[in-house]
DRENMITI-499378 format. One record per residue: z, x, y of N, C-alpha, C in turn. Coordinates in steps of 0.001 Angstrom, whole numbers, padded with zeros to 6 digits. Last residue first. Layout:
! residues N
[[Z X Y] [Z X Y] [Z X Y]],
...
This chain:
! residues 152
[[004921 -025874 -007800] [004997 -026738 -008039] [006372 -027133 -007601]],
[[001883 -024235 -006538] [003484 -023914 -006340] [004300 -025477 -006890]],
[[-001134 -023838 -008505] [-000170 -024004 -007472] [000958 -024162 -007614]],
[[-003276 -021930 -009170] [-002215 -021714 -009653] [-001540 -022557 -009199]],
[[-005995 -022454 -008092] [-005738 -022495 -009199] [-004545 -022331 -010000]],
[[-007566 -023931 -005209] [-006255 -023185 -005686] [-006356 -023544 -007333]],
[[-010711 -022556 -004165] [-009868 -023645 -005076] [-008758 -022926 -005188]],
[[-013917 -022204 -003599] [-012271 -021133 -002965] [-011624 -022837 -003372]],
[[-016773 -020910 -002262] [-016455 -021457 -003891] [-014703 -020985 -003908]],
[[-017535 -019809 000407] [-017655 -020950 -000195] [-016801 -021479 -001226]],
[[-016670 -017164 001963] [-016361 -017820 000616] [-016503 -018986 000436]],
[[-016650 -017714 004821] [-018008 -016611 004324] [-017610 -016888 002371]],
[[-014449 -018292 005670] [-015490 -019072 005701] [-016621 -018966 004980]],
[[-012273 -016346 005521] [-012975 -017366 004560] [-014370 -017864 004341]],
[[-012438 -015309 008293] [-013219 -014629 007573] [-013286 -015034 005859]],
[[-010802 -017092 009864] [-012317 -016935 009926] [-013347 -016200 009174]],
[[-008822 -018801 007034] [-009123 -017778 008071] [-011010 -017939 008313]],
[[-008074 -022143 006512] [-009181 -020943 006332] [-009081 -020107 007536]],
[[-004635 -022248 005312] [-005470 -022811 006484] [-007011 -021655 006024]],
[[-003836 -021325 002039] [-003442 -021391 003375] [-004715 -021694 003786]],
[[-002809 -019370 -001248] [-003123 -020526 -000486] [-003069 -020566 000820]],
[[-003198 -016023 -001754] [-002712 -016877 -001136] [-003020 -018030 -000636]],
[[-006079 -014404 -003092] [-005310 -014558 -002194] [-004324 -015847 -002230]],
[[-008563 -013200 -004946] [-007511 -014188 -004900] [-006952 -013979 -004060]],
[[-011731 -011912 -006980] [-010762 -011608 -005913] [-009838 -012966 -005517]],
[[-013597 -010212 -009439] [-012652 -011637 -009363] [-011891 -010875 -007651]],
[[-015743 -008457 -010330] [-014498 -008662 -009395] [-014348 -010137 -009113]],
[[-017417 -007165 -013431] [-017600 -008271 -012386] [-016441 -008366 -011783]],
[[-020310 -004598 -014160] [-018371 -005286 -014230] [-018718 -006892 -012918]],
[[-022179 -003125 -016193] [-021708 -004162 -015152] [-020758 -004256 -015405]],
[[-024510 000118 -016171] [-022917 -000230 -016804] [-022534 -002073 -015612]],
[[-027091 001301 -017847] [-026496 000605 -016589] [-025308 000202 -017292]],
[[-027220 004702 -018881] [-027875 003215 -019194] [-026728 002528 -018073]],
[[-026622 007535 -018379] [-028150 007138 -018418] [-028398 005775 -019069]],
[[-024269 008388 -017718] [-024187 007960 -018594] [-026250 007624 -019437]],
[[-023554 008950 -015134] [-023907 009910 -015933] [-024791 009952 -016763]],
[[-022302 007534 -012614] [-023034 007131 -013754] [-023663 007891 -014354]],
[[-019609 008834 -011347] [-020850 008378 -010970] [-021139 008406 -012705]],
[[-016074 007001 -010898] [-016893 007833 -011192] [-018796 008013 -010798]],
[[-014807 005008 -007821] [-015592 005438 -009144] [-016129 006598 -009441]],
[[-011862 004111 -006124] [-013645 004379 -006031] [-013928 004230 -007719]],
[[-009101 003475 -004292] [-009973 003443 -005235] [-011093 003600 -005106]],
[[-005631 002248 -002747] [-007384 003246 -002487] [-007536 003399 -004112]],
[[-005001 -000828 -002700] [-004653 000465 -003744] [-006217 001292 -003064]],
[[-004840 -003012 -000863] [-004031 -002294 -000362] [-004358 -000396 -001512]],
[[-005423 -005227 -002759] [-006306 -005038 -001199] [-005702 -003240 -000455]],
[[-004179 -004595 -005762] [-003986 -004915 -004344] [-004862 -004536 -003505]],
[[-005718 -004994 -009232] [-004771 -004058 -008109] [-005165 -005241 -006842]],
[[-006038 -005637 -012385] [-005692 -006237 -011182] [-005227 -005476 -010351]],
[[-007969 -005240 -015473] [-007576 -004295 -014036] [-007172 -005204 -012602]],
[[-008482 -006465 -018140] [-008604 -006920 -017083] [-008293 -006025 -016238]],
[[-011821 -005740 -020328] [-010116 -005452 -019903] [-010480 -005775 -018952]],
[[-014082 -006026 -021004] [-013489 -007387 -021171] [-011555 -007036 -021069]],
[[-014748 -003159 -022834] [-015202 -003984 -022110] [-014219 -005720 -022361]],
[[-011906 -000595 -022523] [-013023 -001650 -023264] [-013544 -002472 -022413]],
[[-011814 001884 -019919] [-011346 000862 -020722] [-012685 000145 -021442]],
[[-010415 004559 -018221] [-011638 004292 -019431] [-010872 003255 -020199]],
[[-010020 004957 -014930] [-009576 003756 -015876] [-010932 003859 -016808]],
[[-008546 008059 -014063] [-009774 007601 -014451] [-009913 006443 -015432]],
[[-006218 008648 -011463] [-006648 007761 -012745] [-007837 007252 -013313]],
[[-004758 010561 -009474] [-005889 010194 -009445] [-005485 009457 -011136]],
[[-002768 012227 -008657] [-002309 010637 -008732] [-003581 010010 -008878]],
[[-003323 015013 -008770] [-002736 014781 -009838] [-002306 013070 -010004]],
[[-005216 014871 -006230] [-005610 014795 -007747] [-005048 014668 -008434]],
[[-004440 013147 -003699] [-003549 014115 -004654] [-004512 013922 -005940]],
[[-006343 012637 -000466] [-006064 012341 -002040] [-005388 013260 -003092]],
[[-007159 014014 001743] [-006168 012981 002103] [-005593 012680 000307]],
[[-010041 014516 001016] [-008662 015836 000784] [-007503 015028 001521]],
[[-011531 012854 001202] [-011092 013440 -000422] [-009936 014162 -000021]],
[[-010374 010419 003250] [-011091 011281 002966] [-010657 011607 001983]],
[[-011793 007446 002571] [-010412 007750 003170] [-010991 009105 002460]],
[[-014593 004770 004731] [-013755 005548 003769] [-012214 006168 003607]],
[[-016262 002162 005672] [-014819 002593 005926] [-014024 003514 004593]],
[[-019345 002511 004561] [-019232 002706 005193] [-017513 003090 006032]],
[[-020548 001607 001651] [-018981 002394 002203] [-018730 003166 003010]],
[[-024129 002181 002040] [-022433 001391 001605] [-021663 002498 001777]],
[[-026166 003744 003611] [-025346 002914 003918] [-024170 001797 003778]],
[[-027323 005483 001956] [-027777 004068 001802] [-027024 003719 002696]],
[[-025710 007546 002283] [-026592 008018 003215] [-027490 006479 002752]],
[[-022266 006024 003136] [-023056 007035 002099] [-024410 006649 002811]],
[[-020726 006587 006337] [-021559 005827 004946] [-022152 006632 003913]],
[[-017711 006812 007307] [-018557 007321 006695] [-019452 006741 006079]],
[[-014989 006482 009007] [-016353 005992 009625] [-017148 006222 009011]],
[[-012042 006710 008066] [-012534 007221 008216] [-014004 006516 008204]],
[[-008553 005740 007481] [-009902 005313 007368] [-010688 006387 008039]],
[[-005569 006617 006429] [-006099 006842 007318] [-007630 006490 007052]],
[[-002668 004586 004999] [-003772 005707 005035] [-004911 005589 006223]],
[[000718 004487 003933] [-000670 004094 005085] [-001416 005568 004724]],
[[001734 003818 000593] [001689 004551 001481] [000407 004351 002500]],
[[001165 002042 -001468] [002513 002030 -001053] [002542 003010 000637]],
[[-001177 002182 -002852] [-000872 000860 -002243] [000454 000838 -001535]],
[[-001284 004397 -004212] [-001264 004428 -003252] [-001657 003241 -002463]],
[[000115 004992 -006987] [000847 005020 -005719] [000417 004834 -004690]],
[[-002689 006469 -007786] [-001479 006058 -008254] [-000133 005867 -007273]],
[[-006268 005663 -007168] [-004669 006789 -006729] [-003437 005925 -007069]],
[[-008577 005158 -009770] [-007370 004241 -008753] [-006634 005776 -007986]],
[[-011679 004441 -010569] [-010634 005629 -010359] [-009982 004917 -009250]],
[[-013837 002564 -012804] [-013000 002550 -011815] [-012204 003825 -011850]],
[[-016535 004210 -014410] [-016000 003641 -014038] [-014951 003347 -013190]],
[[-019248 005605 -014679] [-019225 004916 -013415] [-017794 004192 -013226]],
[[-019442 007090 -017603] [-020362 005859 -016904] [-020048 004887 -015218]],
[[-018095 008773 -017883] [-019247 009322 -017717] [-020139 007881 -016831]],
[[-015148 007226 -018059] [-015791 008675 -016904] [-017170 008838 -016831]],
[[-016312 004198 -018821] [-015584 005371 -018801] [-016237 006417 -018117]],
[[-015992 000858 -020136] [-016005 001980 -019220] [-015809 003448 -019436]],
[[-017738 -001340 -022122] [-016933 -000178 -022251] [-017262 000737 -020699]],
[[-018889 -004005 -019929] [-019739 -002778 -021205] [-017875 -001957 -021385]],
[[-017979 -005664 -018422] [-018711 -005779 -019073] [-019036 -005111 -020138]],
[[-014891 -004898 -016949] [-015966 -004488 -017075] [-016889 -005482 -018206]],
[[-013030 -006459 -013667] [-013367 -006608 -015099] [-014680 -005720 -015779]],
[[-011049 -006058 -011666] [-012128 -005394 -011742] [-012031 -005885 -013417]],
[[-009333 -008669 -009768] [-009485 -008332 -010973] [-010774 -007909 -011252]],
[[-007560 -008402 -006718] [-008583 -008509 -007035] [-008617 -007958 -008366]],
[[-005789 -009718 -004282] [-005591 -009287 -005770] [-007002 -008984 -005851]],
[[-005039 -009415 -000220] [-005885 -009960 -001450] [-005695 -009074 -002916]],
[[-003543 -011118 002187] [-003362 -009828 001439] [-004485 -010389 000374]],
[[-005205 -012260 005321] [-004151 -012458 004235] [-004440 -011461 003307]],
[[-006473 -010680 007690] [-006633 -011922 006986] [-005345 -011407 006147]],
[[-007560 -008571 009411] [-007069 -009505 010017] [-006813 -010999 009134]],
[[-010317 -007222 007292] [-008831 -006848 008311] [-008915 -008398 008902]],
[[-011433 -006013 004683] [-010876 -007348 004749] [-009927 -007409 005473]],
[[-012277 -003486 004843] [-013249 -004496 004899] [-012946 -005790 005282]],
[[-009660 -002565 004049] [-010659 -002149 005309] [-011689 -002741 005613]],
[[-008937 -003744 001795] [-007994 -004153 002939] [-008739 -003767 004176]],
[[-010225 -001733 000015] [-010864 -002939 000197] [-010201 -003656 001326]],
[[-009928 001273 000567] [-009440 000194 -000047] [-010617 -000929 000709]],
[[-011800 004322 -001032] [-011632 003226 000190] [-010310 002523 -000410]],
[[-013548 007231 -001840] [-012107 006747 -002213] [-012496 005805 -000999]],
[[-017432 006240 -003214] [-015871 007420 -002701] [-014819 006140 -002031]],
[[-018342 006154 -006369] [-018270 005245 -005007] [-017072 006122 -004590]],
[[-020997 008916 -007179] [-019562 008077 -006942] [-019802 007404 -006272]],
[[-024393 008543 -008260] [-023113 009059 -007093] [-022305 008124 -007187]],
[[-026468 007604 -009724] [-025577 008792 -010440] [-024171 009042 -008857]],
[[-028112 005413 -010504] [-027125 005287 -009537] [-026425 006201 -009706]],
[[-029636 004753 -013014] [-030160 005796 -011765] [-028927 006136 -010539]],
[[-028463 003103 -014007] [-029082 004420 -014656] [-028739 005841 -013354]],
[[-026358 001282 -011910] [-027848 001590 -012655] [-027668 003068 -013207]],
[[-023537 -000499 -012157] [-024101 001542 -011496] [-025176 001147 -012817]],
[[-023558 -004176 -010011] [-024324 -002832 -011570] [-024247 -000994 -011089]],
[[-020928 -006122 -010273] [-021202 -004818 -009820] [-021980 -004498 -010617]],
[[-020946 -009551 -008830] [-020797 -008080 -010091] [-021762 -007326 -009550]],
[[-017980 -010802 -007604] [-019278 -010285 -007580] [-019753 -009203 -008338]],
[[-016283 -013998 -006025] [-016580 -012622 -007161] [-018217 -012330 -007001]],
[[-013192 -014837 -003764] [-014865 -014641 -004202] [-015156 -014131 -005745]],
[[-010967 -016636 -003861] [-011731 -016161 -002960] [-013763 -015795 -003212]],
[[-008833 -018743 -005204] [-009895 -018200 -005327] [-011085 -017943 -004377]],
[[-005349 -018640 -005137] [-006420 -019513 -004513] [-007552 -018359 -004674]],
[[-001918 -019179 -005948] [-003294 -018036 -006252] [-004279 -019037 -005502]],
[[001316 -019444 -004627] [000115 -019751 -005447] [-001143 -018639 -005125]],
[[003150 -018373 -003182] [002681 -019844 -002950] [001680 -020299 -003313]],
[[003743 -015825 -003598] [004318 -016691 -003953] [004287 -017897 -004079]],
[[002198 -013193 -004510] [001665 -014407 -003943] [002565 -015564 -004348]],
């Protein structure tokens, strides 16, 4: 982002107790079409890790196109998926981190989660950023949007 950082949204995430199913593989760039590239910083709250829900990245795969797929889970989130067998297990990454690590990837990295095993709720909270510029139409829907870095 060469022309500075500008603040898009955030939103925290709870996997309840009860929430035992993965979030399956997406990017976020599928949700967010026809707009500017976006950062986004997965922060956890609690200690993460495999048992408890936390982030799984593919390694490399902000670099290569992928193919979406029409799926919801049977609630109806994540709905634009990428299928499991499109995914190399050996580029898979299970991020077990402390609470209050930062994790910045691209609009662009497929990612999901573990499921919550763990039997107590786990929160994180997403920071997301983009590029200064005019409001796209799909800004609008971000109220709270300041540049915080700018190009001096």
């Amino acid at each position: 982002m060469p022309d500075g950082v500008m603040f898009l949204s955030d939103k925290i995430v709870v996997k309840t107790a009860d929430k035992t199913f993965a979030t399956p593989w997406h990017m976020d760039c599928f949700y967010w079409t026809n707009t500017r590239s976006k950062l986004s910083v997965w922060i956890p709250f609690d200690d993460a890790t495999g048992d408890n829900g936390t982030l799984t990245v593919v390694r490399g795969s902000h670099k290569k196109k992928w193919t979406m797929i029409n799926e919801a889970l049977p609630n109806g989130e994540f709905v634009f998926q990428i299928a499991n067998n499109d995914i190399n297990k050996d580029d898979i990454v299970i991020c077990s981190v402390k609470r209050g690590t930062g994790i910045f990837f691209s609009d662009q990295l497929v990612h999901g989660s573990t499921k919550n095993d763990a039997g107590i709720d786990r929160y994180t909270v997403i920071n997301t950023y983009h590029a200064p510029a005019d409001d796209e139409p799909f800004d609008l829907g971000f109220p709270a949007r300041e540049t915080i870095l700018p190009v001096n």
